[in-house]
Each structure stands twice: as structure tokens, then as C-alpha cells.
N, C-alpha and C positions, 0 to 999 in steps of 0.2 A: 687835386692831382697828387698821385702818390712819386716822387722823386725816383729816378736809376738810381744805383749806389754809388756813381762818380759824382751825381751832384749832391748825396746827402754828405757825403766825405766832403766837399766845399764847404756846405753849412755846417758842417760841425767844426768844421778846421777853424771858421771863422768865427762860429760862436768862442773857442777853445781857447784861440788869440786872444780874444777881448777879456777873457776872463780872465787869461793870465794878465793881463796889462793894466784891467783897472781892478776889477773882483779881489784877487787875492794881495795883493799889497795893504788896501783895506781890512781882509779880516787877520791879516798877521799883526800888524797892528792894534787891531780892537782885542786881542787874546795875548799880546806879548811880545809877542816873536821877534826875533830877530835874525832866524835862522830855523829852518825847516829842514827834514832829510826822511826822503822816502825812498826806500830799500825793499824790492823785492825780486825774487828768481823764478825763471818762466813755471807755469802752468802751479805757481805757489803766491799769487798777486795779492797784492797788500789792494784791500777792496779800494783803496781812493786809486790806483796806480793806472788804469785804463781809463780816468776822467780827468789825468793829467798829459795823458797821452794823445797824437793826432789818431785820426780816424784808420789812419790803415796799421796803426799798431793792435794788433787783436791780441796779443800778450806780451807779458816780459821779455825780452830777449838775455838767456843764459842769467844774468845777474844785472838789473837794471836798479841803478841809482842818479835821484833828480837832489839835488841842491839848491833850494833859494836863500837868498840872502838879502837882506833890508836893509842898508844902514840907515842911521838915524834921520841923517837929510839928502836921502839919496833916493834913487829907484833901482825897483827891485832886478837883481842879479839871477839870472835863473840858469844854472848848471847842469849836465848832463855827463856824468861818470863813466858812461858805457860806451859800446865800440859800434852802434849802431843807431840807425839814420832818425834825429827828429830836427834839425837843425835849424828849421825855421821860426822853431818853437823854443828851444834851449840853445846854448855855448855848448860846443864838444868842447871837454878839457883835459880828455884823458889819454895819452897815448901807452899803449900797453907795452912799447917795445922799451920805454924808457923806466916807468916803475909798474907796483903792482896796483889793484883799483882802491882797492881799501888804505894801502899806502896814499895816494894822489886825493883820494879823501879828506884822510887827516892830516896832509898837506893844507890843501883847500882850507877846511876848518881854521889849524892854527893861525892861517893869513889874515882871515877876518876876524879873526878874535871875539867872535857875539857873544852877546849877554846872557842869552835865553835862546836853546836850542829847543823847534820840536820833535820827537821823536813819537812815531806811532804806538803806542803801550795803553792800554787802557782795562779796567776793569771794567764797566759800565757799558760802552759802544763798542758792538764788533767793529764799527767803521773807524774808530781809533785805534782798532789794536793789530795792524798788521805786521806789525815788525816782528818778524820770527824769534825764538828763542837763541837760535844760532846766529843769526844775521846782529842780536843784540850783542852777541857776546863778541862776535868780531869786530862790530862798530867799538864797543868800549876798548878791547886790547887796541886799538890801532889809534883811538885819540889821547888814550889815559883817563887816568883819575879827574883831572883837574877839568878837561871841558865834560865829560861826563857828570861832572856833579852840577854843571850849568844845566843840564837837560831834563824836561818835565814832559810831564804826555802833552800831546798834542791833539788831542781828545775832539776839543771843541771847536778846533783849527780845523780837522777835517771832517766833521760833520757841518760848520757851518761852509764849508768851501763846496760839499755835497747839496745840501738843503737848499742854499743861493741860488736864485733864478736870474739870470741877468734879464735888461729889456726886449732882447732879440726872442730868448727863450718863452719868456710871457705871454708875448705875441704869437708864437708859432703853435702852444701849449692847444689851445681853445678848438685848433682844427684838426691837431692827432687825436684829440678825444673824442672827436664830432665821429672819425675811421669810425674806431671803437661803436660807437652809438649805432651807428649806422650799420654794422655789422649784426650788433643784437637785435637789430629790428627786423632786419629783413629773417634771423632764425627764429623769432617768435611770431611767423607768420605762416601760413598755408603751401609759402612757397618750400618750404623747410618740414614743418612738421603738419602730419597725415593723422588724424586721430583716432585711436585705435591700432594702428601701424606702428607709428616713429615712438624709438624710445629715447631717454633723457640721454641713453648714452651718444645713438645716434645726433641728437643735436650738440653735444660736443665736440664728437670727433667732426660733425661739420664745419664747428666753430675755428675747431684748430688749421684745418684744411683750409677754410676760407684765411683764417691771418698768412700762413704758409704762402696762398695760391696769389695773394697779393705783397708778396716779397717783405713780407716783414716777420715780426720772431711775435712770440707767445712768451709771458715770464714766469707763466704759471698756468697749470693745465685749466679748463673751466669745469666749472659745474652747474649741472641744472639739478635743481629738485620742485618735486610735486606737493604738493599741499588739497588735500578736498575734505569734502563731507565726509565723517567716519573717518576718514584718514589720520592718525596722528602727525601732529606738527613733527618736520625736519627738525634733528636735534643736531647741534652743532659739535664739532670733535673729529679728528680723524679715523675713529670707530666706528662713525655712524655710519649703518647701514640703510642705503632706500627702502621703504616698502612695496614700494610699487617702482617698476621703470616706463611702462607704458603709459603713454598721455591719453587722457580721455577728456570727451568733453564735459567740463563742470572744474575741471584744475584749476589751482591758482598754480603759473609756474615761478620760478626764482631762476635766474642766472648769476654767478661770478664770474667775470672775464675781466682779462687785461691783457693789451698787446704794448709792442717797445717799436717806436718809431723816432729816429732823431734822434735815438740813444736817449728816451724820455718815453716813461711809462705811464701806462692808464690803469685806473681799479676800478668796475662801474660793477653794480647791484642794480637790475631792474626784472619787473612779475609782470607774466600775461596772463592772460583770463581764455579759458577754452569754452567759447562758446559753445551751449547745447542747444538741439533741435527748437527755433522758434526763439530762442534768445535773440535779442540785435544788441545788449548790453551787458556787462558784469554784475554781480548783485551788490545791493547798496553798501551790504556790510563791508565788501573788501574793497571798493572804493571808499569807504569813511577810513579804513584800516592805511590809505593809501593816504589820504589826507591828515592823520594823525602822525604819520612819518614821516613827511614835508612837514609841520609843526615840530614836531623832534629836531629835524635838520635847521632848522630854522631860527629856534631855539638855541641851537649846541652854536651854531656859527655866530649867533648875538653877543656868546662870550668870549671868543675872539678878540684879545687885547695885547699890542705888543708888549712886551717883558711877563706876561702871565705866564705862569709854569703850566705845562702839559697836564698835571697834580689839579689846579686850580680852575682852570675850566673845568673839566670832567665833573669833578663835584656842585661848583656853579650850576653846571648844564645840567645835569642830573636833578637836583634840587628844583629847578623850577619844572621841570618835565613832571615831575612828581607832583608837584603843587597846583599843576595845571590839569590834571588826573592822567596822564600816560603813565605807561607802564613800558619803561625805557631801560636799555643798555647800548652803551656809547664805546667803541674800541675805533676811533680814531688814527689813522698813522700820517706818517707826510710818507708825499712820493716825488720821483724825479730822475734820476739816472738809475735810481732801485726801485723797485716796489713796495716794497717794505723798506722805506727810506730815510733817511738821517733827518733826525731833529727828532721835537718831542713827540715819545706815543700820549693817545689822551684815552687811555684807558685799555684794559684786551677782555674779548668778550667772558675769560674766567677771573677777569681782576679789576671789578667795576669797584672796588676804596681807593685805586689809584697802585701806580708804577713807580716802586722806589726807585731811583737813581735817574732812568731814561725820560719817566714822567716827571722831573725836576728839572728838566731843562728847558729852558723858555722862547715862547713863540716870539720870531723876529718875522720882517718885516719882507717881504720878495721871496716868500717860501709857499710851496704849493703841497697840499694836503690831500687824504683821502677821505672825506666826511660820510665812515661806516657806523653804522646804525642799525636796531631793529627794537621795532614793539611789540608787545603784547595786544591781541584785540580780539574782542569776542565777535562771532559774525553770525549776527540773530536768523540770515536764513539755512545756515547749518547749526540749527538748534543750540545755539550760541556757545558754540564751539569756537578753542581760542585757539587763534594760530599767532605763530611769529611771521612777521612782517618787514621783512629788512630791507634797504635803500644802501646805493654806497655811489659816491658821485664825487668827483676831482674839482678842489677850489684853489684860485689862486689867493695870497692874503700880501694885498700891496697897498702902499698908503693909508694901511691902518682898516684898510676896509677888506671885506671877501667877496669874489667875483665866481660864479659858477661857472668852468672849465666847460663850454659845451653844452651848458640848462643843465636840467636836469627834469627826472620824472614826476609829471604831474599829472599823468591818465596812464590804466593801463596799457597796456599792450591786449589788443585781440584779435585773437586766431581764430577763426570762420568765418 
């Protein structure tokens, strides 16, 4: 059952609570901190800024700053700068009729006197870098020199407060993405597509329609592409143009969709098969081709080891895919309040030796992924003809092990 949006705002509010109470005291700790400050102004959101907020904040309000603070044997302090409502969630401590915000700031500040300020700056994660150029230059005239030289990015404070799943989340994760499945199934079916009629675009715009008609968002438009005999393989890029839009019978099809429910996102890759006249099955080569891809994923997720770099799988997984004769490329992401979401990338499909900076940072432990993939495979009854082959399926990686978000594909999909 899909929730109204008065009770998904309960469960986020609650999940939201818990994360501020136990979650982040945790990773300020494990990265430094002893002091946080996220600064951003409406419809200019510092990306972590609506995953520290309750559910009915949908933006900044004028100029929104959050303040936490750790002391050493204490628990954490969580401050609200602004003149609008979270209250359940933060301390109001700002009253505007008395000073100004950025003044009551470096008030706040000087009082606690911390060690280690984060502040969002980053070269490497857009999700550490939202603290504006101007918003930086005001925060330093208003505290000084002296705690400004206390202050280092916060880089991996908010990426790992992003990528963190708590146990509520984990739990909930397995049935948003079953939506998602369910959704593609029924458009890679007769009831959806006409053969010879329906084209790739139409099953899109259905796609989008159906997430819409069930009260939830899209994060990303979908795509379907055709693959057949004589047909040349979909080439990946935002250039690439289809050659065909009409479905016929004898396609292998591909879809990419992802919808956002619970403020938590899916990324799923799954291929039907267009039966032709007197078919009851697909042909063998693209189910072997579909089997070789499960092998891949399978593969890629055995090198799955906490403190491994994003770097170090990829090449791991690669290397044995190779050695085992697939002909693989691996662009891996994590997901969770983004789609394209914080923590390590493990590869991008134009940059299979590996991700300087992003691919260096290491897989922890309650972080949920996108394990995208595709092969190479010839398929001896289109005169061994090779297509690409791709899978892309949501896992969660807790207790050191990986669990698949929902299964994943293991037959195709067929449509007649």
C-alpha cells in the first residue's frame, strides 16, 4: 500500500528524529567534528539541507542555518538560526528583533568554543560543497580569523550522513523498490505494449504517467531502447540516437526507470523479449546473455568489503569477469535520498581504470547501492551478433554482506 502524504510526512519525520539522535552524533564523531554549520538560502539549497529538514520543509526558508554541536562528553546540541518553524527537530535561538543572524551565529560559535568546525566546501563531492561563495564570505567576516582557521570541509560528514541507512530505512527500502518492479512489469507486457503499434516513447511516457497516477515523483525521466537482429546495439551517451522506436516482435527491449518514494530512491535495468508468431519463449542466446549478467552482478557484489575503496572493487570485479571470459563494464553508484548518491562511484560507464577522488572513498557498512552493469554477448541466432546487455538492481550492504533491494532479474520479461 502506497501511504497519503500526511502519513509519509509521519514516517519521514520519524525516521528524521532518529537519525538526528543516534546517526549523526556517530558520524561527527567518526570524521572529527565537533561542530557542523549548514547554511543555505531558499530555492539555492545546500544538497544535504532538505535531509536535515522535517517533511513539510520543501525548501529553505529566506536564509536557513542549522548548528550542531558535540561536546566531548555531552550529546549533541542541534541549533536553528532562522525565524521559521522546525522546532521539534532543532532549538530556535534566534530572535531577529534583538541581533542580526549571522551576528547570533558567531555568537553561538564563540560560546562553544569547538575544535573542529564543518563547513560544506569541497572539491571532490558536490554533496560537500554547498556552502555558497557568499554565504562563505559572510560566515568568516562574522566569526574571524581565529575560528575560521578551526574550520575544514565537511566533505565526508555529509556524504556519510547522506549514504547512512538507518534500521527503519532498510527495512522500508525492499518494498519501494518491489513499486518500481512492479511497475516495469506490467509495461513490458501486452497490457502496455501492442506490437507493431506502441513505440519506446509511448512506454515511457506511460511509465512517467503510471509513477505520477500513483502519487509519487520520477528522479529521472525513463528509457526504453530496442536491440534485434540487424539492428545495431544501443550505444550509450546522451547523443545517442534510437534507430528504430517501434516495437516489434523478435526485440530484446531494455528499460531505465527510477521513482522516489519515502524521500528514497530506486534505479532498476531490466530486458523483455517480443515474442514472434509461434514463439512461447526467448531465444537461447539472450537468455545465456541474461545469465552472463547475473554472473557479472554477482561477481561485482562478492567484492564488496567494508573499507574497500570504490577504486578497488571495480578493478577486483573487473579482473575476475574477465578471467571468467565476460566481457564486462561496471559504473556502479550508491543511492538513497539521490539517485545518483553519496558515497563511493565504482566505476562510470566511460571511466572503467577507475574514479579519481569519488572512486577513493570507501564502502561503509548500512549503505544502499545501485549495482549497474552490462555485457558484451554474441547471440548465435542472430548470426552471432553482439549486443550489450545491461542489468541495474538496488542492494543494501549491511553486516558486511549484500542483500538484493526487491530480487532481482533472473528471466526475461515476455511480451505475447
Amino acid at each position: 500500500m502506497i501511504l497519503p502524504l500526511r502519513q509519509r510526512a509521519e514516517v519521514r519525520n520519524r525516521w528524521l528524529k532518529q537519525r538526528l539522535e543516534e546517526l549523526l552524533p556517530k558520524l561527527m564523531r567518526r570524521e572529527g567534528f565537533d561542530m557542523w554549520i549548514v547554511i543555505a538560502r531558499e530555492y539555492n539549497e545546500d544538497p544535504v539541507l532538505l535531509s536535515l529538514l522535517p517533511d513539510t520543509a520543501l525548501s529553505a526558508r529566506r536564509r536557513t542555518i542549522l548548528l550542531f554541536y558535540l561536546p566531548e562528553n555531552g550529546s549533541l546540541e542541534r541549533l536553528m538560526v532562522y525565524s521559521f518553524g522546525a522546532d521539534e527537530f532543532y532549538k530556535r535561538v534566534w530572535d531577529p528583533s534583538k541581533e542580526g543572524q549571522y551576528e547570533c551565529l558567531a555568537r553561538l560559535v564563540k560560546e562553544r568554543n569547538p575544535r573542529c568546525i564543518g563547513i560544506n566546501v569541497s572539491k571532490t563531492f558536490a554533496f560537500g560543497d554547498g556552502l555558497t561563495h557568499s554565504e562563505y564570505l559572510q560566515l568568516r567576516n562574522a566569526v574571524g580569523e581565529e575560528y575560521m582557521a578551526r574550520t575544514k570541509s565537511a566533505e565526508r560528514l555529509a556524504v556519510g550522513w547522506l549514504e547512512t541507512r538507518i534500521q527503519a530505512e532498510i527495512e522500508a527500502y525492499p518494498s519501494i523498490v518491489e513499486i518500481a518492479h512492479a511497475i516495469i512489469r506490467e509495461a513490458f507486457s501486452t497490457q502496455v505494449i501492442h506490437p507493431g503499434i506502441t513505440t519506446t516513447d509511448d512506454v515511457v511516457w506511460w511509465m512517467r504517467q503510471k509513477v505520477l497516477d500513483l502519487g509519487l515523483q520520477s528522479w529521472f525521466h525513463p528509457t526504453i531502447s530496442i536491440q534485434a537482429a540487424s539492428l545495431a546495439s544501443t550505444q550509450m551517451g546522451s547523443g545517442a540516437q534510437p534507430l528504430r522506436k517501434v516495437i516489434l516482435p523478435g526485440d530484446l527491449l531494455h528499460c531505465d526507470f527510477g521513482l522516489v518514494y519515502l524521500g528514497l530512491c530506486t534505479d532498476t535495468q531490466q530486458n523483455a523479449y517480443v515474442l514472434k508468431l509461434g514463439e512461447s519463449d526467448a531465444p537461447e542466446g539472450l537468455k545465456e546473455a541474461l545469465a552472463k549478467a547475473n554472473q557479472l552482478q554477482d561477481i561485482h557484489v562478492g567484492e564488496f568489503v567494508a573499507g574497500r575503496a570504490g577504486n578497488q572493487i571495480l578493478a577486483a570485479s573487473l579482473s575476475k569477469a574477465k578471467s571468467e571470459g565476460i566481457k564486462p563494464s561496471i559504473y556502479t553508484h550508491p543511492i538513497g535520498f539521490h539517485g545518483h548518491g553519496a558515497g563511493p562511484i565504482i566505476g562510470l560507464w566511460d571511466a572503467q581504470g577507475g574514479v579519481p577522488g569519488r572512486g577513493d572513498y570507501e564502502l561503509f557498512d548500512n549503505t544502499c547501492h545501485s549495482i549497474e552493469l552490462h555485457i558484451r554477448h554474441e547471440i548465435p541466432e542472430w548470426g552471432g551478433q553482439e549486443i550489450r546487455f545491461a542489468l541495474e538492481q538496488d542492494i543494501v550492504f549491511t553486516g558486511g554482506k549484500v542483500y538484493w533491494l526487491g530480487g532481482r532479474q533472473k528471466e526475461l520479461h515476455l511480451i505475447g
